[in-house]
N, C-alpha and C positions, 0 to 999 in steps of 0.2 A: 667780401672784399679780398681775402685771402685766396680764391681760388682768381680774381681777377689779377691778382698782383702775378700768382701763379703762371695763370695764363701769355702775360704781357711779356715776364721775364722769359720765359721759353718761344714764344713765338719770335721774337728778340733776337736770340740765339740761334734760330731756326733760320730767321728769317736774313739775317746779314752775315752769318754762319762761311756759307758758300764761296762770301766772299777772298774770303781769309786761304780760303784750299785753292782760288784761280793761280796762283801763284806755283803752286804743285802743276798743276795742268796745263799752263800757259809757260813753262821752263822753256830756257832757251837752248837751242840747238837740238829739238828733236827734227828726226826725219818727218817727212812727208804722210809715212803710211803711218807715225805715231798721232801728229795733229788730224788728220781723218778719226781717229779712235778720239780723242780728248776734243773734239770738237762734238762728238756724238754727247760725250759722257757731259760736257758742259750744257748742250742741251736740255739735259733730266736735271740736272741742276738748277737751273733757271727757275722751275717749279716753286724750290722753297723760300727765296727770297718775293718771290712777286705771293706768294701765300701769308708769308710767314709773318714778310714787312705789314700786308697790308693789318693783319689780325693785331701786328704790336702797333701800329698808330692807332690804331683804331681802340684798341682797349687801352694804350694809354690816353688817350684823351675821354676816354668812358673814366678811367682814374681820377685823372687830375677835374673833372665836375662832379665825381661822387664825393672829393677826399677834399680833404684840406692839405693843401699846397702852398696855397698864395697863390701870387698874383704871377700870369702868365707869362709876363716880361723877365721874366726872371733868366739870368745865362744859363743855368744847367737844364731848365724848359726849353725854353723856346730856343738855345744852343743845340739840344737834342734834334729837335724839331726838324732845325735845319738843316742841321748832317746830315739826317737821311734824307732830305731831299738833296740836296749836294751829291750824296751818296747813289742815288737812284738815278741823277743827271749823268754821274761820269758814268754810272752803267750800261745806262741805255742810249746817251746818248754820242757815247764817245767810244766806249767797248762794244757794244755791240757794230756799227759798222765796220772797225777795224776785222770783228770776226766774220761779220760778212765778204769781206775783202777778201778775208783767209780763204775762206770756205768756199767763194766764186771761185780763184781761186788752183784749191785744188780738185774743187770738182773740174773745171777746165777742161775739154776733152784734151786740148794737148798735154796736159797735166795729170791725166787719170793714169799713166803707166809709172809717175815717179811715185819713188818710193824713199828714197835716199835724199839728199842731204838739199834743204830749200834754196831757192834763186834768192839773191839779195831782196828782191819786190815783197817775196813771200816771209823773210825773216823779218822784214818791215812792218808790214803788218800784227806781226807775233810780238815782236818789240814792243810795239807804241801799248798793241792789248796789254801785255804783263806792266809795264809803265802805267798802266790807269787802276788796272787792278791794284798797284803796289798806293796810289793813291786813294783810290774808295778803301783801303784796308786800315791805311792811317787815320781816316776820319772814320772807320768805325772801333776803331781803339779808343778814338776822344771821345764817340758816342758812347761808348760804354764808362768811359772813365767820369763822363758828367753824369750818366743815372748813375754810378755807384760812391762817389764822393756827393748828391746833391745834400743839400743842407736839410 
């Protein structure tokens, strides 16, 4: 039981971890050739959350049927629950187009020789991404704040 608790709590960290760093990587007012690099390194990134979420729902609900919990209505359960799916909705389906957008883009061929300071269209795009980022990061603050305060 202790090594699933182990497990949950790291995959957790691992896994909505990422989140919390788009905010470094999605800053505002980089040049052109800086988001080509941070849209790379976001890529490898991606990895840990789609790994790490899946291992912590998954072993938390292996928990919560091995353990005594209560009952699964509970707000800091099924609170949890929901964040990350909330959580997983603005990523995938609200950030990730915006960085599609980026990244069509600058790859652009009329686009492939800037290097220097983005067109309003392209700072747009980076805007709305760190705006959601800055939101999946607040629900996973509460997600954390409801498994560590649960009763």
């Amino acid at each position: 039981m202790k090594f699933l608790v182990l497990l949950h709590v790291l995959s957790a960290i691992i896994g909505v971890g990422p989140t919390f760093f788009a905010h470094v990587l999605t800053r505002k007012n980089q040049t052109a050739e800086q988001l080509r690099h941070t849209l790379k390194m976001a890529a490898h990134l991606e990895k840990f959350p789609k790994i790490g979420g899946t291992i912590a729902v998954i072993s938390g609900l292996v928990l919560f049927y091995v353990g005594e919990y209560g009952a699964f209505t509970q707000v800091w359960l099924l609170g949890s629950l929901i964040l990350y799916v909330f959580i997983q909705i603005i990523v995938i389906g609200f950030v990730t187009p915006q960085s599609n957008k980026l990244k069509g883009w600058l790859d652009a061929p009329e686009n492939a020789a800037v290097t220097g300071k983005l067109t309003e269209e392209a700072q747009g795009y980076l805007n709305k991404m760190n705006g959601y980022f800055y939101l999946a990061s607040a629900l996973g603050v509460t997600l954390f704040i409801f498994m560590i305060l649960k009763p």
